[in-house]
Each structure stands twice: as C-alpha cells, then as structure tokens.
Residue, then its C-alpha position, 0 to 999 in steps of 0.5 A: x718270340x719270347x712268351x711271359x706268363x705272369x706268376x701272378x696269374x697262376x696263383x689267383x687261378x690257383x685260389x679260385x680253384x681251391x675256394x671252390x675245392x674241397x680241402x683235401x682235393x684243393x691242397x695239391x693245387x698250390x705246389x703246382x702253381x709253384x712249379x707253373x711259377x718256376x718254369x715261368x720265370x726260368x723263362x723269361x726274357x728281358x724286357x717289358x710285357x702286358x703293357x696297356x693304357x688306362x686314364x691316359x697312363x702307361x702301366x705295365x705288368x711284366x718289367x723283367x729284368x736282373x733285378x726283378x728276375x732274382x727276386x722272381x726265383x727267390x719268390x718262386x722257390x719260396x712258394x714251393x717250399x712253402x706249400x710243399x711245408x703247408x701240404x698238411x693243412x685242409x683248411x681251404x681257406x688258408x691256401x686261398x689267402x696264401x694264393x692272393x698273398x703271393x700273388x700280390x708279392x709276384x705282382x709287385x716285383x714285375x710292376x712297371x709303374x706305381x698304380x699296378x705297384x700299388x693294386x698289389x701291394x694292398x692284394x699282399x696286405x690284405x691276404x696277409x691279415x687273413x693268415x693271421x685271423x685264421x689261426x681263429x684265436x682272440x690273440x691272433x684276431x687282436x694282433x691281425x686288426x693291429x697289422x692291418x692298420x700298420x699296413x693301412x698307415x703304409x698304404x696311406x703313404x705310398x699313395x700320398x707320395x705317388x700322387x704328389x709324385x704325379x703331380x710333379x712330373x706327371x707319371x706313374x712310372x716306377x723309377x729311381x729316385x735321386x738320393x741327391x734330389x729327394x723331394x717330399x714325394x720320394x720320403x712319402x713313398x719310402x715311408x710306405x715301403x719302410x713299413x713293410x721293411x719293418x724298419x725300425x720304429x715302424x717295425x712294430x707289427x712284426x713281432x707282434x703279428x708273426x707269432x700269432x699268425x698260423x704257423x704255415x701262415x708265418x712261414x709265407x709271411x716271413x719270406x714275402x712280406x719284407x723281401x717284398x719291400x727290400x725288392x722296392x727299395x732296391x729298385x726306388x731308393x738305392x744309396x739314400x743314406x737314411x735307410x744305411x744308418x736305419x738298417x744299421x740300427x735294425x742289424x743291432x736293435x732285432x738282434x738284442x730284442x731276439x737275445x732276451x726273448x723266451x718265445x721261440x717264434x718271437x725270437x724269430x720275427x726279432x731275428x727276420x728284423x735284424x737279417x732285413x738290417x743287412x738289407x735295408x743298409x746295403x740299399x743304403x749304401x747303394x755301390x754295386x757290391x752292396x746291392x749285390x749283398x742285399x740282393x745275395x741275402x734275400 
C-alpha cells in the first residue's frame, strides 16, 4: 500500500510550531520539516491521493506524478538548504512566513484541480509579501505593497479565467490546454501564471521587491516564486507559442538590465528573469526535449 504525506502539512506544522517558539528554540524546527519533505517525497508513488468532494466538485490534493515529482525534489532541497542558510536568523516571524511560503508552493505542485491551485497560490503570495515587510524598513514596506498588488493583479486573473473555464466545460480539473484551441479562459489563466513567471512586461515586481525583501527571505523567494509558475506552465500550457517568443525576450531583456546594473542583488533578480527565459521559452516550444530542458533547468 502506498502512503502519501503531504509536504505541505509539515511545513504549516512547522509554522505553528515556531509561532509559538521562542526563536532560538523555534530556528531548529524548519530544516527538520525539510528533511520530513525529502523523505516524503522519495516516497512517493504515482498516482492520485486526498481526494475529496466539496460543492459538488472533485478536488484533489496529492497528484504525483513525473512532472510534479521533479519539482517536488527541487522544491524539497531547496528548502534545506534554504533553512540550513537561514539557521541564523532568531526572528520568529520570518521562519514562520518562509513555513506558510513553502507550503504554498508545495501545495501547488501536488494540486490536482484549479480550486486547491488557487487556495495555495495566494498562501504563496501572502507569505511572500511578509518576507519582504520583515526586512521592516520604509524601502522593503513600499516595495512589498507594490508586490502584493502585482501578485493581487495575477490572482484576479487566475480566478477569472477558472471561473469562465468552469462555466464552459464544467470543471475545476487542473488539465492541459489545447495551444490549438485556446479560449479566453485559457489566456486569463496563463496571464495569472505569467505574472509570477515574471514575464516580461509583468515582470516589474521582481527587481523591484527582491532586493529589498530580508536577505534570507530573497533566497526562498528566488527558488519558489517563479519555479512555482514554470511548474504550472509545464503543466497547463506547453507548446503555446506566445510564451517561446515572451521567454525569447526575457533570456535578452534580464540579461542586458543585470549588464548595466550596479546593485549586486539587483543584478541577481535581472539575472533570475533572464534564467526563467530559458524556461518560459521551452514551455513555449512544447517537444519532449524542451520540456525536459526547462524541467533540467529549474
């Protein structure tokens, strides 16, 4: 019998835990829901797990399968690194934030319709913005507001798109769409996701916010935030072509703005949206080698 633990469920533990911690007791707590993560997901099995029914819809929690389990690992060691880098910090507050951010990002990729897709993305949104108000300057305040709205734009477009998608074939159920068939619910949905993407022009947020967000706090951000959306993009809109000239531009358009920058970590949030490029363009493209490519890269 195959067992699935959800690594989602270790992380908002994990935050409960450390919310009530003292923070140099409640540090050590997150690497081992890391670890819990990693051994999750090494294993798992493929197939479909926490399925349930509510208002007459058929959601599901734990879709495992090549693609998710990829991002799973990349997902899970990411984490432990991250907290192993993040060990240092005793504010609890941050690690908490971190927690609910994973989380999220973990939920997605499991996320076997557009409702559970949707309750995490905005957990990942949320605690994002939170990593960037506790660096708790006037900079990172202003930068994390501009964020949020940018995150609150995509989230107005995801929800738009699922419900007119609903509407139209009456389910919530987290598919590929046809590039060759693309209705106006299936740009809606892909305009949500290119924000996080950070494609270009809705890439704004990026070099804006990740440099004044905590400096641990960039680190999880730069791993989760837009893998997150080349994951869903993998998943929904493979071989759109739009997305292979959009990342096109990214690869060129981060690469020259990181060239002619002078701030070291906003040279590296230039450089995350050239790297995501190479992504978005091989979601583009949409064979099996591109895929592959873009799966390899994250």
């Amino acid at each position: 019998m195959s067992l699935f633990f959800h690594p989602s469920s270790f992380f908002a533990v994990c935050a409960i835990i450390v919310w009530m911690t003292p923070g140099r007791i409640g540090r050590w707590f997150p690497p081992v829901a890391a670890i819990l993560a990693i051994v999750s997901v090494l294993a798992m099995q493929s197939g479909d797990y926490a399925q349930f029914h509510w208002l007459n819809q058929s959601l599901g929690l734990g879709r495992v399968d090549a693609l998710s389990t990829v991002f799973a690992h990349v997902f899970a060691i990411q984490a432990l690194i991250g907290y192993i880098f993040a060990w240092h910090v005793e504010d609890r507050f941050q690690h908490v934030a971190a927690c609910m951010y994973i989380a999220g990002a973990f939920g997605c990729v499991f996320a076997r319709d557009y409702v559970t897709l949707f309750i995490f993305w905005e957990t990942m949104s949320v605690a994002s913005t939170f990593l960037i108000w506790l660096r708790r300057v006037h900079a990172s305040t202003r930068a994390g507001y501009r964020y949020f709205l940018f995150h609150v734009l995509g989230g107005l477009f995801l929800p738009a798109g699922l419900l007119l998608r609903h509407q139209a074939t009456g389910t919530f159920a987290f598919d590929a769409a046809d590039p060759a068939n693309a209705r106006l619910y299936d740009i809606l949905i892909m305009l949500g996701f290119c924000v996080n993407a950070a494609v270009i022009p809705l890439h704004a947020w990026l070099p804006d916010a990740y440099p004044e967000a905590t400096v641990t706090g960039a680190v999880f951000m730069s791993a989760f935030t837009t893998k997150t959306a080349v994951y869903v993009l993998l998943r929904g809109f493979a071989g759109f072509e739009i997305l292979a000239i959009m990342g096109t531009l990214m690869t060129i358009y981060g690469v020259i703005y990181a060239t002619i920058e002078n701030n070291a970590r906003r040279i590296l949030a230039y450089h995350i949206v050239s790297q995501v490029g190479y992504m978005v363009a091989g979601v583009g493209i949409g064979t099996a080698m591109t895929v592959n490519g873009a799966c390899a890269h994250a």
